[in-house]
SEDO-34753 format. One record per residue (C-alpha): y, z, x; residue in three letters; residue number from 1. Coordinates in steps of 0.05 Angstrom, whole numbers. Layout:
<rs>
<r north="Y" up="Z" east="X" residu="ala" num="NUM"/>
...
</rs>
This chain:
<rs>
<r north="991" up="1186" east="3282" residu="unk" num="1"/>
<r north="950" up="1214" east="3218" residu="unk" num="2"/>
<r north="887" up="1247" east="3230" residu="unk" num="3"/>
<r north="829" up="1221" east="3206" residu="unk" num="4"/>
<r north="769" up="1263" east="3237" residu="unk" num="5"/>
<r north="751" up="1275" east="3169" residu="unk" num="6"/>
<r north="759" up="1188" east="3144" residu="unk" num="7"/>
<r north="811" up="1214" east="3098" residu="unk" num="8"/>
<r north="874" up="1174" east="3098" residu="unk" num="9"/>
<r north="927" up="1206" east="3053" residu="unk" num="10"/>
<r north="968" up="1149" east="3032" residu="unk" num="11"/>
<r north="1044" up="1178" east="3055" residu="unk" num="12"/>
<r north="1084" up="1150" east="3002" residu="unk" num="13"/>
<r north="1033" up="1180" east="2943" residu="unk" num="14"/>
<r north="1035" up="1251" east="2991" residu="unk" num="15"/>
<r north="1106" up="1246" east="2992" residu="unk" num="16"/>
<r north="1120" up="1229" east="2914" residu="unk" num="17"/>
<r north="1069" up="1275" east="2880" residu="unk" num="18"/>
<r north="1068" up="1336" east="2936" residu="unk" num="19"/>
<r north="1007" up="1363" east="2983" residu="unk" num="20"/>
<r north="985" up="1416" east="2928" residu="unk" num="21"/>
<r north="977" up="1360" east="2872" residu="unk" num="22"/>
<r north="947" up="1308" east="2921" residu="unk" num="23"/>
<r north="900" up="1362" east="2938" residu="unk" num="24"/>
<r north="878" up="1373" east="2867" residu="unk" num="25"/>
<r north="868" up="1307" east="2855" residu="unk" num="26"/>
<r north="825" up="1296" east="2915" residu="unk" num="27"/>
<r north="778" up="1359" east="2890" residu="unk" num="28"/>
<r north="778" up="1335" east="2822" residu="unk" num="29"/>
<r north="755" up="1268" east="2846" residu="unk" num="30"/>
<r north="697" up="1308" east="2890" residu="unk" num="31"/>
<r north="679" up="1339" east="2826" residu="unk" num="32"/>
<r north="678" up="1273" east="2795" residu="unk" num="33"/>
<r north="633" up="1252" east="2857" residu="unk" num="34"/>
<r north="580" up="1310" east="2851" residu="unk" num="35"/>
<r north="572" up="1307" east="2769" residu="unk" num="36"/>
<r north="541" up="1242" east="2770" residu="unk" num="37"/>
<r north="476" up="1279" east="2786" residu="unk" num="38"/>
<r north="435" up="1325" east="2748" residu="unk" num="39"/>
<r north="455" up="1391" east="2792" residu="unk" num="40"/>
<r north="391" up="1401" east="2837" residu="unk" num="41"/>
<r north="381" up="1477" east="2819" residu="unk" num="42"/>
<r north="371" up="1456" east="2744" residu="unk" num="43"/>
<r north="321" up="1415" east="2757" residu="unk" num="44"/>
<r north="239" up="1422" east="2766" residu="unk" num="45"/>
<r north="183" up="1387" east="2812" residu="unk" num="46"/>
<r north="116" up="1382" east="2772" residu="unk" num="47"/>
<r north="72" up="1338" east="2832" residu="unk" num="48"/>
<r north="23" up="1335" east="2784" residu="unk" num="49"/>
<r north="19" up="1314" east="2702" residu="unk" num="50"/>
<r north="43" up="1357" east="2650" residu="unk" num="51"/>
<r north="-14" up="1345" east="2611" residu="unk" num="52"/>
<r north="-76" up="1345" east="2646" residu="unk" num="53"/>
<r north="-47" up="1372" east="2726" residu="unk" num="54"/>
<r north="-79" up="1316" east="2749" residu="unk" num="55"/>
<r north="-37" up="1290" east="2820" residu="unk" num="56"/>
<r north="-65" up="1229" east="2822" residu="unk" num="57"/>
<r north="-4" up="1185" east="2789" residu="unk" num="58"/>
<r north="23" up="1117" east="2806" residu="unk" num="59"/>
<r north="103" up="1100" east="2797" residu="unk" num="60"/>
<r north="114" up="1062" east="2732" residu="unk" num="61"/>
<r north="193" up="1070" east="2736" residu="unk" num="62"/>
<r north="256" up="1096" east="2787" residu="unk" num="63"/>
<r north="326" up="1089" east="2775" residu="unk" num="64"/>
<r north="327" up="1110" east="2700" residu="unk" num="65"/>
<r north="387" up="1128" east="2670" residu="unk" num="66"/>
<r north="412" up="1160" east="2606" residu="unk" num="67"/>
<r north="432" up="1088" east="2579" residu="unk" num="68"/>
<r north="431" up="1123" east="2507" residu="unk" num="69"/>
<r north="482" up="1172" east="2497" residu="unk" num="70"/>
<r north="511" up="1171" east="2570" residu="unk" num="71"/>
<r north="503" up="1249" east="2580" residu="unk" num="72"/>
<r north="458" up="1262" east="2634" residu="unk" num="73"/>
<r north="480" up="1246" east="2702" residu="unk" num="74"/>
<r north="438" up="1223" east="2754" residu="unk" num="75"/>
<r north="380" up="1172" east="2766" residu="unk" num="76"/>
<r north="300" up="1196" east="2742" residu="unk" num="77"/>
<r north="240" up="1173" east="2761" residu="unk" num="78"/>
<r north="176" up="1169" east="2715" residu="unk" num="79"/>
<r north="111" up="1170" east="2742" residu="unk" num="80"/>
<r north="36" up="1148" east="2703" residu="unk" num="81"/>
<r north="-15" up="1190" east="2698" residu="unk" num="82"/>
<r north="-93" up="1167" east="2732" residu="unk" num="83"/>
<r north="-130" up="1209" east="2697" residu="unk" num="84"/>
<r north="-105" up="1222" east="2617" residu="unk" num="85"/>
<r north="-49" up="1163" east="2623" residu="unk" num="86"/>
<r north="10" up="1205" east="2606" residu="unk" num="87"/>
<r north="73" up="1178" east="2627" residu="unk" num="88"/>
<r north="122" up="1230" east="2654" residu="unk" num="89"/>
<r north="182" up="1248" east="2687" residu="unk" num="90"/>
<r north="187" up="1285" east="2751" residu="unk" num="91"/>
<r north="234" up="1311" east="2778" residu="unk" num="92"/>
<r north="256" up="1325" east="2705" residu="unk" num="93"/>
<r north="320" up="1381" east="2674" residu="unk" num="94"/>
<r north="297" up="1455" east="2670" residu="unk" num="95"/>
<r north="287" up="1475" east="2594" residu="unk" num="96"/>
<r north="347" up="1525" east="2604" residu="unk" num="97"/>
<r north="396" up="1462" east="2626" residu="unk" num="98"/>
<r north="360" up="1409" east="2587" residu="unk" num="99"/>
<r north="402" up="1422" east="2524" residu="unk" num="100"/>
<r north="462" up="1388" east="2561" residu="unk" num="101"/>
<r north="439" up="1328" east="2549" residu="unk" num="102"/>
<r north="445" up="1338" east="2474" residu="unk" num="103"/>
<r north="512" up="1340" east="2468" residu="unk" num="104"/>
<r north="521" up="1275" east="2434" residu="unk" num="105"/>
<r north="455" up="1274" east="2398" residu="unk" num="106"/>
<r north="443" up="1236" east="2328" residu="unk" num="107"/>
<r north="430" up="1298" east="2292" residu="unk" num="108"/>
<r north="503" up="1329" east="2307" residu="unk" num="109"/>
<r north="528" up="1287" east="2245" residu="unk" num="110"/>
<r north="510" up="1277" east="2170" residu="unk" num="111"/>
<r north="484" up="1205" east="2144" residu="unk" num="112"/>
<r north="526" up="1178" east="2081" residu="unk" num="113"/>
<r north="481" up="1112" east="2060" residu="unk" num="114"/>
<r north="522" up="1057" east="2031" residu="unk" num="115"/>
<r north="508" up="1022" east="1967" residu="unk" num="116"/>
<r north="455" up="974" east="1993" residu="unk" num="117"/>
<r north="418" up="1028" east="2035" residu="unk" num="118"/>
<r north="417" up="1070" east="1962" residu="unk" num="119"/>
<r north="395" up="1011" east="1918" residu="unk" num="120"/>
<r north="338" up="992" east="1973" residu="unk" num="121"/>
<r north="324" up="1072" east="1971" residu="unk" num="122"/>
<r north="314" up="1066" east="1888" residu="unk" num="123"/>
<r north="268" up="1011" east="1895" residu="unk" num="124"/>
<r north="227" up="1052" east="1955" residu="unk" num="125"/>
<r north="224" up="1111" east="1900" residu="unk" num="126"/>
<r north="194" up="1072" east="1845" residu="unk" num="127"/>
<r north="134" up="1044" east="1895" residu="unk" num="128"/>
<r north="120" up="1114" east="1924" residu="unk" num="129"/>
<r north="127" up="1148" east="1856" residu="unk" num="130"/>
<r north="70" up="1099" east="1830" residu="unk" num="131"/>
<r north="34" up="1103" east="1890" residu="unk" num="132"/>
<r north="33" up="1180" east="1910" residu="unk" num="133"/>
<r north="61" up="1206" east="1845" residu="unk" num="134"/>
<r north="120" up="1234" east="1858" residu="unk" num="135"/>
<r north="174" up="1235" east="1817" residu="unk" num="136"/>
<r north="234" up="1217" east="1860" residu="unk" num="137"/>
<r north="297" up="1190" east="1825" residu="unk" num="138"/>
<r north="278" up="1112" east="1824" residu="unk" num="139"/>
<r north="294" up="1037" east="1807" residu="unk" num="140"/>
<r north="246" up="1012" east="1753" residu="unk" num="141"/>
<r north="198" up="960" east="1780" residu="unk" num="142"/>
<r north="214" up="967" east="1850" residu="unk" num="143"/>
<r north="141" up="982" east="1863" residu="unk" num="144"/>
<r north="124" up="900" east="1844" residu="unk" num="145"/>
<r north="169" up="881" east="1903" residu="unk" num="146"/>
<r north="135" up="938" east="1955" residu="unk" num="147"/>
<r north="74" up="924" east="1939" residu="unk" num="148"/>
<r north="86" up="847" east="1943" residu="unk" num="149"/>
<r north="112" up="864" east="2014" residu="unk" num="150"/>
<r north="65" up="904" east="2066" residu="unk" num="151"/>
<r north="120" up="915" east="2116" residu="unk" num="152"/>
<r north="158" up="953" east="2058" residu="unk" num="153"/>
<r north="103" up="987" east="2029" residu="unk" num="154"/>
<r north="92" up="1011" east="2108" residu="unk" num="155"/>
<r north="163" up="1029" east="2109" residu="unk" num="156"/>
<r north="161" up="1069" east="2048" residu="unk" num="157"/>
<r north="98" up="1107" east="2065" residu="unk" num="158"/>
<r north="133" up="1123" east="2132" residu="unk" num="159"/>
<r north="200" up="1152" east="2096" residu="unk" num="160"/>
<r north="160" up="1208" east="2056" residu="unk" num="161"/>
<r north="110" up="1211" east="2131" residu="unk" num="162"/>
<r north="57" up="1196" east="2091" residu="unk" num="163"/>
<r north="43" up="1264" east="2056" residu="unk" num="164"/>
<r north="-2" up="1263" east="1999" residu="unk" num="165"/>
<r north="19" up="1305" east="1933" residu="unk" num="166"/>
<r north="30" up="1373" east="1938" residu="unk" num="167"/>
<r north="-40" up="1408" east="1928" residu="unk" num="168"/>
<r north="-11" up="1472" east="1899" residu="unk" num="169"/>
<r north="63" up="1491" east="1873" residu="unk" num="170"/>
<r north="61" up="1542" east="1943" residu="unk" num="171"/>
<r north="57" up="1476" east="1995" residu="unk" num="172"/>
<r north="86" up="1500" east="2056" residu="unk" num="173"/>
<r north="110" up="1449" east="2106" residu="unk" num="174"/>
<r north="138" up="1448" east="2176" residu="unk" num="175"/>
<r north="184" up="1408" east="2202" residu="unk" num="176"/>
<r north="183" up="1419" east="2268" residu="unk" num="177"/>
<r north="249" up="1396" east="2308" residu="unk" num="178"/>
<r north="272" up="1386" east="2240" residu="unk" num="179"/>
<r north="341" up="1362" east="2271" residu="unk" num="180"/>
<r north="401" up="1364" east="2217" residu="unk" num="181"/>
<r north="350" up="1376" east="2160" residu="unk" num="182"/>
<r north="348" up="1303" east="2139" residu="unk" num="183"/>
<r north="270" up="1302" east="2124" residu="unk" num="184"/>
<r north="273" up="1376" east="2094" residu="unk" num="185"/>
<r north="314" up="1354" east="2037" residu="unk" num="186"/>
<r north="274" up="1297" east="2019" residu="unk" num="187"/>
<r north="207" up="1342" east="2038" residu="unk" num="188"/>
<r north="246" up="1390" east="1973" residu="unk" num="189"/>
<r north="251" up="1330" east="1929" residu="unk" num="190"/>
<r north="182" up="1315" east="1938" residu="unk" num="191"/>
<r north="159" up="1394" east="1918" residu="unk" num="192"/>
<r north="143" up="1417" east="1986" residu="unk" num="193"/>
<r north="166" up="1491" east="2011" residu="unk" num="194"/>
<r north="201" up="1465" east="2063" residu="unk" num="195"/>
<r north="209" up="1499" east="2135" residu="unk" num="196"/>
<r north="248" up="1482" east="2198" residu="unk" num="197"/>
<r north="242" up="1492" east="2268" residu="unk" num="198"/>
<r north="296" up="1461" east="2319" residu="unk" num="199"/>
<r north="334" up="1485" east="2391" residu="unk" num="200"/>
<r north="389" up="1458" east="2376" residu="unk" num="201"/>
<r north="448" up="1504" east="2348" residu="unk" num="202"/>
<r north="494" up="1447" east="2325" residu="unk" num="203"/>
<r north="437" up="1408" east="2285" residu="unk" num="204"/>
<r north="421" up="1474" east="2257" residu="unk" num="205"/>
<r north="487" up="1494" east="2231" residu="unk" num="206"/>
<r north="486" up="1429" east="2193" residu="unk" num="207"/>
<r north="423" up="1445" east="2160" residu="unk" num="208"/>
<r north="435" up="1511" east="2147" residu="unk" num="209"/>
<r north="502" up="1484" east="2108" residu="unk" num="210"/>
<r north="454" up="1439" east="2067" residu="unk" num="211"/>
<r north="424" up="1497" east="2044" residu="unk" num="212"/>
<r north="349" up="1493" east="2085" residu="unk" num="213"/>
<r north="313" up="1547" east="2112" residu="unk" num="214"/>
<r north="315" up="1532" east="2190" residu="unk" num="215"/>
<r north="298" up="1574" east="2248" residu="unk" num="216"/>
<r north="323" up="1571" east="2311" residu="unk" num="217"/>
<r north="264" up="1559" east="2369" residu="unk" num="218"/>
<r north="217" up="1510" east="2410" residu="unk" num="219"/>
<r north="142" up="1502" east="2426" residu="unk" num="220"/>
<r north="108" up="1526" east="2446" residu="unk" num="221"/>
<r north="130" up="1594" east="2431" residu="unk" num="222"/>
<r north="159" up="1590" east="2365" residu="unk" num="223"/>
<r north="142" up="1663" east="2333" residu="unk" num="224"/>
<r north="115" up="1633" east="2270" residu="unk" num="225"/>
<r north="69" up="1664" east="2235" residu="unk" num="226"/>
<r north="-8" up="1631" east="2247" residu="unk" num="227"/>
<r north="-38" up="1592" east="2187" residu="unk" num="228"/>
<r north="18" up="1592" east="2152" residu="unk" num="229"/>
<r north="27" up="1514" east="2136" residu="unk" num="230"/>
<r north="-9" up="1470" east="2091" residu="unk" num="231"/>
<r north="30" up="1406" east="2141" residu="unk" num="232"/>
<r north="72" up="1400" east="2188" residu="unk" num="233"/>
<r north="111" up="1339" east="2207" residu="unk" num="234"/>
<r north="132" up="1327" east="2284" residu="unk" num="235"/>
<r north="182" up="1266" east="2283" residu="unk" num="236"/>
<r north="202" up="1241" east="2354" residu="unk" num="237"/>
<r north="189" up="1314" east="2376" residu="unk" num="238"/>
<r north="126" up="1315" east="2425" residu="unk" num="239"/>
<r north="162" up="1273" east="2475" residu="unk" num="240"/>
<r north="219" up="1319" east="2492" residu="unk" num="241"/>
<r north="176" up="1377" east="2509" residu="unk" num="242"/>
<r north="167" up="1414" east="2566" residu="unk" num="243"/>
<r north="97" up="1435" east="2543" residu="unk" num="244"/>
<r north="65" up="1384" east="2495" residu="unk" num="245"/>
<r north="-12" up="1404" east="2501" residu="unk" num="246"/>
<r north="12" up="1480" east="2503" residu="unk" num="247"/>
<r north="56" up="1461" east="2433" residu="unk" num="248"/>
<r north="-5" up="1413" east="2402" residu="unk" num="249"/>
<r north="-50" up="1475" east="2404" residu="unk" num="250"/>
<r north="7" up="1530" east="2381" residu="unk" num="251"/>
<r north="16" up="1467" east="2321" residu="unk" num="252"/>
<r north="-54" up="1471" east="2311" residu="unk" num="253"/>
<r north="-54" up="1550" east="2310" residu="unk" num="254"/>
<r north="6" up="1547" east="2255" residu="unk" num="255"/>
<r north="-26" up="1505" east="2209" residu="unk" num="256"/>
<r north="-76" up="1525" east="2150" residu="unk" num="257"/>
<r north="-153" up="1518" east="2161" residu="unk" num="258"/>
<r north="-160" up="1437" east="2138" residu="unk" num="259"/>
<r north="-82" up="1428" east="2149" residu="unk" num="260"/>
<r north="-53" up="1362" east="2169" residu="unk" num="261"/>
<r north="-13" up="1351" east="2223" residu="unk" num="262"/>
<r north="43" up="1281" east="2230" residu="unk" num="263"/>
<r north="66" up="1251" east="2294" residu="unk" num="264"/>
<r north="105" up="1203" east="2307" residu="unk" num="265"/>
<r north="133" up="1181" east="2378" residu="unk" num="266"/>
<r north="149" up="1116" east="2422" residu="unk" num="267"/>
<r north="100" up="1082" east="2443" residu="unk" num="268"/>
<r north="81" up="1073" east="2517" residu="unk" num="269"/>
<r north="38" up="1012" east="2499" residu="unk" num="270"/>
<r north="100" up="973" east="2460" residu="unk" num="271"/>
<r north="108" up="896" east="2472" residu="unk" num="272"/>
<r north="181" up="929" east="2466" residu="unk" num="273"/>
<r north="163" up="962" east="2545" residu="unk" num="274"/>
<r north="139" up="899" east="2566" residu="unk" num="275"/>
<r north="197" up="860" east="2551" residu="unk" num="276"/>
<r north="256" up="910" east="2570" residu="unk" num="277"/>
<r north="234" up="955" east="2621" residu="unk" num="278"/>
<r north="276" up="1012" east="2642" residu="unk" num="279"/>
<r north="314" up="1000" east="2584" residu="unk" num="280"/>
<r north="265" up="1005" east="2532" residu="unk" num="281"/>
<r north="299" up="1048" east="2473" residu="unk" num="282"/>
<r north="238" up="1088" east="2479" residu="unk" num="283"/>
<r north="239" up="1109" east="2548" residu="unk" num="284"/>
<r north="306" up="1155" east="2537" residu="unk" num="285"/>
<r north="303" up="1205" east="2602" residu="unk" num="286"/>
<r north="318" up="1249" east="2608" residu="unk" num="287"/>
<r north="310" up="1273" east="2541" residu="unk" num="288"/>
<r north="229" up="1245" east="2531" residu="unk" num="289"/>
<r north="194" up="1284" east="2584" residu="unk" num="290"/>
<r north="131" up="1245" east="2574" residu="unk" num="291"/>
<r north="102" up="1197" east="2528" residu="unk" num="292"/>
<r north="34" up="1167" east="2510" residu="unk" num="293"/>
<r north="2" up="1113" east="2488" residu="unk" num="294"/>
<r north="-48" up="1110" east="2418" residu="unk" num="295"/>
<r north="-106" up="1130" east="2464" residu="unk" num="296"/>
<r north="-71" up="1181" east="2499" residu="unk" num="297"/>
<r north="-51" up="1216" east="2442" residu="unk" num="298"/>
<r north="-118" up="1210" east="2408" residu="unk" num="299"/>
<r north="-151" up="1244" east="2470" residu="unk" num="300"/>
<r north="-97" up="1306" east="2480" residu="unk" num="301"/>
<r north="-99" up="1321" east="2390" residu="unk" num="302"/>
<r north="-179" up="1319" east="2409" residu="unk" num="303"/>
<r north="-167" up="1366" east="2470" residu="unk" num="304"/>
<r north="-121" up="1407" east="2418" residu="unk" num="305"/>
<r north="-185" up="1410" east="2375" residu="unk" num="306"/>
<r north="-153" up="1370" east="2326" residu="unk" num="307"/>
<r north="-202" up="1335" east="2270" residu="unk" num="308"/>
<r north="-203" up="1268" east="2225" residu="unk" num="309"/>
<r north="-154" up="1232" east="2279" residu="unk" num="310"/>
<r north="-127" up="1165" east="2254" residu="unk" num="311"/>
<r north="-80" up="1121" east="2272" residu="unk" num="312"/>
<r north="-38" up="1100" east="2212" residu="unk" num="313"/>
<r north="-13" up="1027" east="2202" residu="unk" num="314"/>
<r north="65" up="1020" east="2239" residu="unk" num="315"/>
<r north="123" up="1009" east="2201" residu="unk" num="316"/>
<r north="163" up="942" east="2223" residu="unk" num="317"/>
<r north="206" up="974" east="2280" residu="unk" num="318"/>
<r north="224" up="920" east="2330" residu="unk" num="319"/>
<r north="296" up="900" east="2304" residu="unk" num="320"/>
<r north="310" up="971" east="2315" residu="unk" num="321"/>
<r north="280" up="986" east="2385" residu="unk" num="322"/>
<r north="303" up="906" east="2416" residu="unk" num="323"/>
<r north="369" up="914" east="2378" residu="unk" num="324"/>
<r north="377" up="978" east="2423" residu="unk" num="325"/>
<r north="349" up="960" east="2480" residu="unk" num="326"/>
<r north="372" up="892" east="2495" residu="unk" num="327"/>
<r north="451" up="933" east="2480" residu="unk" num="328"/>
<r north="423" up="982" east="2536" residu="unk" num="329"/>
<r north="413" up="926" east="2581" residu="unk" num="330"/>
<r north="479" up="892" east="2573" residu="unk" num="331"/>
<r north="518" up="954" east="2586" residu="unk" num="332"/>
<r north="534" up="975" east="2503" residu="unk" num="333"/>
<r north="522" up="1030" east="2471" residu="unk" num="334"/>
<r north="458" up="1021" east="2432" residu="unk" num="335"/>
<r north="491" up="1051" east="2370" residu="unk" num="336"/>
<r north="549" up="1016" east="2372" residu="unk" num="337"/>
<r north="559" up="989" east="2300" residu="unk" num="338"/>
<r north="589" up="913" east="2317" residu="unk" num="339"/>
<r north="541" up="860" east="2321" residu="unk" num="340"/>
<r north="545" up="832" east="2385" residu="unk" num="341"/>
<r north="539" up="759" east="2399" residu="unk" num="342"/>
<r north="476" up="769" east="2453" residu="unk" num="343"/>
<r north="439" up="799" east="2393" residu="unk" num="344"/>
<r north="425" up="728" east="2357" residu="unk" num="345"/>
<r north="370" up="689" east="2315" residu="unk" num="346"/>
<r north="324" up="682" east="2375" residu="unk" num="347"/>
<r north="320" up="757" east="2392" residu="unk" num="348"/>
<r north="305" up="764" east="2323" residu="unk" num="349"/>
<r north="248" up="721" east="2322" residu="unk" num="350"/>
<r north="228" up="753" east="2381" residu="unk" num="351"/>
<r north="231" up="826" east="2336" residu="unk" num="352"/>
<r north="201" up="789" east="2279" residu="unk" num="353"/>
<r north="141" up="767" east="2328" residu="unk" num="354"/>
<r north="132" up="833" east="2351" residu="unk" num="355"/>
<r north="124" up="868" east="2285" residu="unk" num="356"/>
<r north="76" up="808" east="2278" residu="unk" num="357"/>
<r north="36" up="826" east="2334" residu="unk" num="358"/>
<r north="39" up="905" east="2319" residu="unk" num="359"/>
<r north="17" up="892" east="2249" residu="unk" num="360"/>
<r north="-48" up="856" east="2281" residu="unk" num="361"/>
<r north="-52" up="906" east="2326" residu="unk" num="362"/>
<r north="-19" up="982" east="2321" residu="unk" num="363"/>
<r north="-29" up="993" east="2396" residu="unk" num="364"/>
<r north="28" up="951" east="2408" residu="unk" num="365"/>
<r north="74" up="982" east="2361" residu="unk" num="366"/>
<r north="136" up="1005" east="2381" residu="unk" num="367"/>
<r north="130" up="1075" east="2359" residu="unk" num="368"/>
<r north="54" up="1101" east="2344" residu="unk" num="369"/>
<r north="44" up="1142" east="2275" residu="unk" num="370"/>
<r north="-26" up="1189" east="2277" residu="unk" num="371"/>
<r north="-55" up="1243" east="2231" residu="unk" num="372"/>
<r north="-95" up="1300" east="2246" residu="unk" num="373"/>
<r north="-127" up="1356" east="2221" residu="unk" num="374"/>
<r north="-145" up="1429" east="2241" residu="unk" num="375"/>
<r north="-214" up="1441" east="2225" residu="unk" num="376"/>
<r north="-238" up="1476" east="2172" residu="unk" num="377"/>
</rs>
């Protein structure tokens, strides 16, 4: 009679084909497939309290998030609001030293070759922001007629260049920080900025370095740069996957220039996007975004940060891209997946169209929020 004190069974005839030592094997390997679908306890940290503010009054917004995104971080998270400054965070959330595993299949880890259409739409894009900002970018003639004719692609184009006025001397020095594969430095170039980069991540910065850019290796806060060293700096989906964001805000606002201008740009906890999907909002992406705000709640910590001349710019039309994703999230597919599937259809993009609609009347309900700031003079 087999013993099964332990509820393990060994079926005789797979024992008796493949041998004890193999069936052994497979029965640890499958115990190590067993343990790895959680985050590993002793790389993770308890907060009790808000990242932002250490405020422990909080109320659960979500549990049982997972990485829908990428599909690289095991385990289930739990993100909690904020009472007091309405930051939302997670907690328990990945140690800095073992977040970086859950970058292993990150957007930045591969080049971007636009096809013909993406470069003809890019032409046109030049020619408005050339005769808007005066740049001189390589351009389409009289693409500016149709961008200005169009307010969602006169938004769109404002967003590509983040918004940055005309270099102010031939010296402009701008940060990127988590500049990523170097994308926005290139085009930063273009536009005559001096551009700098600051990213974590070794793979993203190999690529950029092969592009030529000046990157350095390093997070916030704690960067080592040089203070008052930047006329801008431009934070691009950044803020929410840091450990520290009021600690980085004020080392940002250390770094810049008396009267420099800081851009941020993040998801946005008060999307109709959030309201729709739930845990899978694209935005929500734990366990890589540690915490997130809303307009207001960003407003308040760049004012804590002693930030000046806050605004809230205008948001880009976004929603195809954050339902698109989500609504894949929530039927199992990866969100990046190029095929068009068939629950992606006309009324979902009405629904997108609507929200863009509804963003456009109001920017609190954007999907992602877009501010600028300034340190004070």
């Amino acid at each position: 009679m087999p013993d099964t004190s332990n509820n393990q069974v060994r079926p005789q005839c797979l024992t008796t084909f493949i041998g004890e030592t193999t069936f052994a094997i497979l029965l640890a390997n499958e115990k190590a497939s067993e343990m790895s679908d959680e985050w590993p306890i002793h790389d993770l940290e308890v907060l009790g309290a808000c990242p932002v503010c250490q405020s422990q009054e909080r109320n659960l917004m979500f549990s049982g998030l997972r990485d829908f995104t990428f599909a690289t971080a095991p385990g289930e998270w739990t993100m909690w609001r904020c009472n007091s400054c309405d930051a939302a965070y997670l907690d328990p959330r990945p140690t800095p030293a073992s977040l970086g595993r859950a970058y292993c299949h990150y957007y930045t880890h591969a080049g971007t070759d636009a096809t013909l259409r993406e470069r003809i739409a890019s032409g046109l894009a030049n020619n408005y922001i050339n005769t808007t900002y005066g740049y001189r970018l390589p351009a389409i003639p009289f693409g500016a007629l149709i961008w200005h004719a169009s307010p969602r692609k006169s938004r769109s184009a404002d967003q590509k260049i983040r918004h940055l006025p005309f270099p102010s001397h031939p010296r402009t020095n701008l940060l990127d920080a988590g500049c990523g594969n170097g994308e926005f430095m290139k085009l930063a170039g273009k536009l005559g900025f001096c551009p700098f980069g600051l990213d974590p991540d070794e793979q993203a910065i190999i690529l950029a370095r092969k592009a030529g850019l000046d990157v350095q290796k390093g997070t916030l806060p704690g960067s080592g740069l040089p203070r008052g060293s930047f006329d801008h700096i431009t934070v691009n989906h950044v803020l929410e996957h840091l450990h520290q964001p009021l600690e980085a805000l004020e080392e940002l606002r250390e770094l810049l220039k008396p009267g420099g201008r800081l851009w941020i740009s993040q998801p946005n906890l008060g999307a109709s996007g959030l309201k729709e999907f739930g845990v899978y909002w694209r935005g929500l992406e734990p366990p890589r975004h540690l915490t997130l705000f809303d307009t207001q709640g960003i407003r308040r910590i760049l004012e804590r940060c002693g930030f000046v001349d806050i605004k809230l710019l205008p948001p880009p039309p976004s929603a195809s891209f954050y339902y698109r994703q989500s609504l894949y999230q929530k039927n199992g597919v990866a969100p990046y997946e190029k095929e068009v599937r068939p629950f992606w259809n006309k009324a979902w993009e009405r629904k997108a169209r609507q929200a863009d609609d509804e963003a456009e009347a109001d920017p609190q309900l954007a999907e992602a929020l877009t501010m600028i700031a300034r340190r004070h003079h």
